[in-house]
C-alpha positions as MATLAB code, in Angstrom:
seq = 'XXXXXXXXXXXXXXXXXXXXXXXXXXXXXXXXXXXXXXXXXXXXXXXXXXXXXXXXXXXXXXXXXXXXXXXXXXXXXXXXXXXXXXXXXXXXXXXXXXXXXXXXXXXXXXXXXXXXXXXXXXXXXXXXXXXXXXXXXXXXXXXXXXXXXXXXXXXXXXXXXXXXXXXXXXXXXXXXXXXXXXXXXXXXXXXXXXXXXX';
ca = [
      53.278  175.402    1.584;
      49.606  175.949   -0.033;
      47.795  174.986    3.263;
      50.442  177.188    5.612;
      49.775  180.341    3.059;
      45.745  179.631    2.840;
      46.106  178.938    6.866;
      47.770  182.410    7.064;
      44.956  184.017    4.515;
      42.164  182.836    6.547;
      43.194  183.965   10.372;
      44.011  187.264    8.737;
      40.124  187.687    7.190;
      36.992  189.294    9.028;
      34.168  187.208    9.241;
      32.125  188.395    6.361;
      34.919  187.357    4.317;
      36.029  184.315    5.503;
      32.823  182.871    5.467;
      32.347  183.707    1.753;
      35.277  182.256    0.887;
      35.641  178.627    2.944;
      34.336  175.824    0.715;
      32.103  174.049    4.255;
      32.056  173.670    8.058;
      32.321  171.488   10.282;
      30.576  172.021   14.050;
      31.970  170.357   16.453;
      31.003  170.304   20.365;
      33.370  170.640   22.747;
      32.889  167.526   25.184;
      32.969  168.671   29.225;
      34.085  165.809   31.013;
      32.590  167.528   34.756;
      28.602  167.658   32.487;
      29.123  164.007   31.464;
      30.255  162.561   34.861;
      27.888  165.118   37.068;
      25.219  165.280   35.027;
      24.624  168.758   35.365;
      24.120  171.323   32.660;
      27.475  173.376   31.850;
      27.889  175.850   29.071;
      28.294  174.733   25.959;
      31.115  175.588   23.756;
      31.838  174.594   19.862;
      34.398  174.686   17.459;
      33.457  175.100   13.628;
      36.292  173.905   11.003;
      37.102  174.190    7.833;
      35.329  171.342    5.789;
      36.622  169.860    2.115;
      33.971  169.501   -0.336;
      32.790  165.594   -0.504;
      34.076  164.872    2.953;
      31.611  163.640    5.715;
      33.677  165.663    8.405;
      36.205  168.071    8.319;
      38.806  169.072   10.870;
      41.407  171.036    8.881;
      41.119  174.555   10.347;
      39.729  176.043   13.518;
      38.135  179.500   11.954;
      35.323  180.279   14.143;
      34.840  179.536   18.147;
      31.143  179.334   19.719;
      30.965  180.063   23.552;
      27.193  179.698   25.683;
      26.664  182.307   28.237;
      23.673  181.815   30.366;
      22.682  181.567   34.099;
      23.679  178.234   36.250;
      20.195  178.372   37.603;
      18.229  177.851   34.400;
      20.747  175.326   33.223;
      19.222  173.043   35.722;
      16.048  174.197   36.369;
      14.628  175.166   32.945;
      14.612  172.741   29.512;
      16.746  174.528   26.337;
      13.561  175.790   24.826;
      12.577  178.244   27.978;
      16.069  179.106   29.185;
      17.476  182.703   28.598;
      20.830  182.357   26.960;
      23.610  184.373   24.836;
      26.079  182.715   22.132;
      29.084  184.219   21.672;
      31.172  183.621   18.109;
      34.481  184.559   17.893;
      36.499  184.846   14.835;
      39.664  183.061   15.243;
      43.149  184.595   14.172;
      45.245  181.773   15.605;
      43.982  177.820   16.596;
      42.165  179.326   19.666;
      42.223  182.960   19.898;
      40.347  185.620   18.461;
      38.064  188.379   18.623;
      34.223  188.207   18.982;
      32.172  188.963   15.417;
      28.610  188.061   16.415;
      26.348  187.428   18.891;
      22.805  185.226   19.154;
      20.586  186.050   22.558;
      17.481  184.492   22.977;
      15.119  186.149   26.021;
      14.067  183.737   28.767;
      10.622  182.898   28.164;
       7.695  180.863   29.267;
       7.164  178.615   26.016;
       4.725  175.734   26.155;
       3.589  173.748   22.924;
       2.960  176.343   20.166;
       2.648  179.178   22.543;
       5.435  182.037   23.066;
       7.738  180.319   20.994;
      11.454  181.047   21.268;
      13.191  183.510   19.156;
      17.145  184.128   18.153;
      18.304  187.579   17.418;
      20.998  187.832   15.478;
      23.718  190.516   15.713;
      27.131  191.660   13.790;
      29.432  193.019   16.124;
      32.745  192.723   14.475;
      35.460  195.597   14.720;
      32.797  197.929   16.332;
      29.907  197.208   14.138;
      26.285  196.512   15.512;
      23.969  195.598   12.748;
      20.994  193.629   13.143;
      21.475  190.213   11.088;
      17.495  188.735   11.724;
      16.375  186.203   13.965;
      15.822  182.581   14.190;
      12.119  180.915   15.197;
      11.966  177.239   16.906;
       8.244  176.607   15.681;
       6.407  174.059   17.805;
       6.233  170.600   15.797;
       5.362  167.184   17.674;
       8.189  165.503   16.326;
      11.001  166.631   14.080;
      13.103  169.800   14.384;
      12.105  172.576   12.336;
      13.781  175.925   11.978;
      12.867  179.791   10.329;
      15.395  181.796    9.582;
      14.398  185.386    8.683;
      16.011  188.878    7.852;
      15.371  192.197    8.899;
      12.306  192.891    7.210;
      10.451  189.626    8.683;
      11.313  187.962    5.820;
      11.790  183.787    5.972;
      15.075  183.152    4.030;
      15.609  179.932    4.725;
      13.964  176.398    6.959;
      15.650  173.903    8.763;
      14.826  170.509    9.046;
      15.789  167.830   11.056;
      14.198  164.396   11.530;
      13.554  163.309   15.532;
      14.794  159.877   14.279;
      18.476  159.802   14.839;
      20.951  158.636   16.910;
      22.565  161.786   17.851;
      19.265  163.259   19.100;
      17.668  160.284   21.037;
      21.104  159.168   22.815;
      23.635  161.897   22.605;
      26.486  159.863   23.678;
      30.372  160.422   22.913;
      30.556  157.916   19.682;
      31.060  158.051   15.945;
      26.879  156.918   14.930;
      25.796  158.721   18.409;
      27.141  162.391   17.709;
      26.389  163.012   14.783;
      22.970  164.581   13.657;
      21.531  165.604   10.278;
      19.371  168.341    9.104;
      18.325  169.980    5.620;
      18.240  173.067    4.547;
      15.282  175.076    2.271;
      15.271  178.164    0.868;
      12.448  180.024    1.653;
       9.350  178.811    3.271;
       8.525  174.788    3.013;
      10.408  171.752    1.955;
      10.209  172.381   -2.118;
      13.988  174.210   -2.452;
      16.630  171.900   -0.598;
      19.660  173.753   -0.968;
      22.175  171.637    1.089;
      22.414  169.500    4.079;
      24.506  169.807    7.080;
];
């Protein structure tokens, strides 16, 4: 009866507030069977779910659905970091329907090594709203994953980082110690405040 009513609570709440309230997520990417048997590029989509503290996965509740837009012609032809592309997140009111709340676009752009680096922007768009959010920067590093994620003022709020040295990013494959990938989080600039991991 407690997870029907907090089921029920959830579906009913905007995004702002759901998101304040759910105790973790869980992303999950949807597997395309015609990308893994073709081998060509397809739009990504993910589900994010509810997630319990302590667990090392959660799958409880679909509350938010992530859907790529982007051209067929720079799936193939372009790598991720140069490729024009729009992600479209939609807050769910039932397992797989809902309305869209924000929206991440990133400009096709001619990035090589540390130059022209690819930027995220960031927007609210939930019941009507437009309001800028901030952006997200890929810096260039030789090896590891690294993420800035400022505000509106040009502010770094917080850094992702992700080591190069896992499974789930040298062989992507469709297995437990293949698909999954870890990065931490810091607030600010730098690696002194780790805040969580995820």
């Amino acid at each position: 009866a407690n997870y029907g009513m907090m089921q029920a609570n959830y579906f009913q709440l905007t995004h702002k507030d759901k998101i304040m309230q759910v105790p973790g997520i869980f992303v999950k990417q949807k597997v395309n069977l015609m990308e893994v048997f073709s081998g060509c590029e397809m739009e990504n989509k993910y589900y994010i779910y509810e997630k319990k503290p302590h667990e090392n996965k959660g799958k409880h509740l679909k509350l938010w659905k992530c859907k790529e837009k982007s051209n067929c012609y720079s799936r193939q032809c372009l790598n991720a970091v140069c490729r024009g592309m729009k992600m479209i997140v939609e807050n769910l009111s039932s397992n797989d329907d809902g309305s869209t709340c924000m929206m991440i676009e990133k400009d096709c752009s001619c990035t090589f090594l540390c130059f022209n680096r690819p930027k995220f922007i960031i927007t609210y768009v939930e019941n009507g709203n437009f309001i800028p959010l901030g952006y997200i920067e890929y810096p260039f590093a030789f090896c590891d994953y690294y993420f800035d994620i400022y505000d509106t003022n040009g502010i770094i709020r917080y850094s992702i980082r992700g080591d190069c040295c896992q499974c789930g990013l040298i062989c992507a494959f469709p297995c437990k110690s293949c698909s999954k990938v870890v990065f931490d989080v810091y607030r600010g600039k730098g690696t002194d405040n780790k805040i969580t991991t995820i």
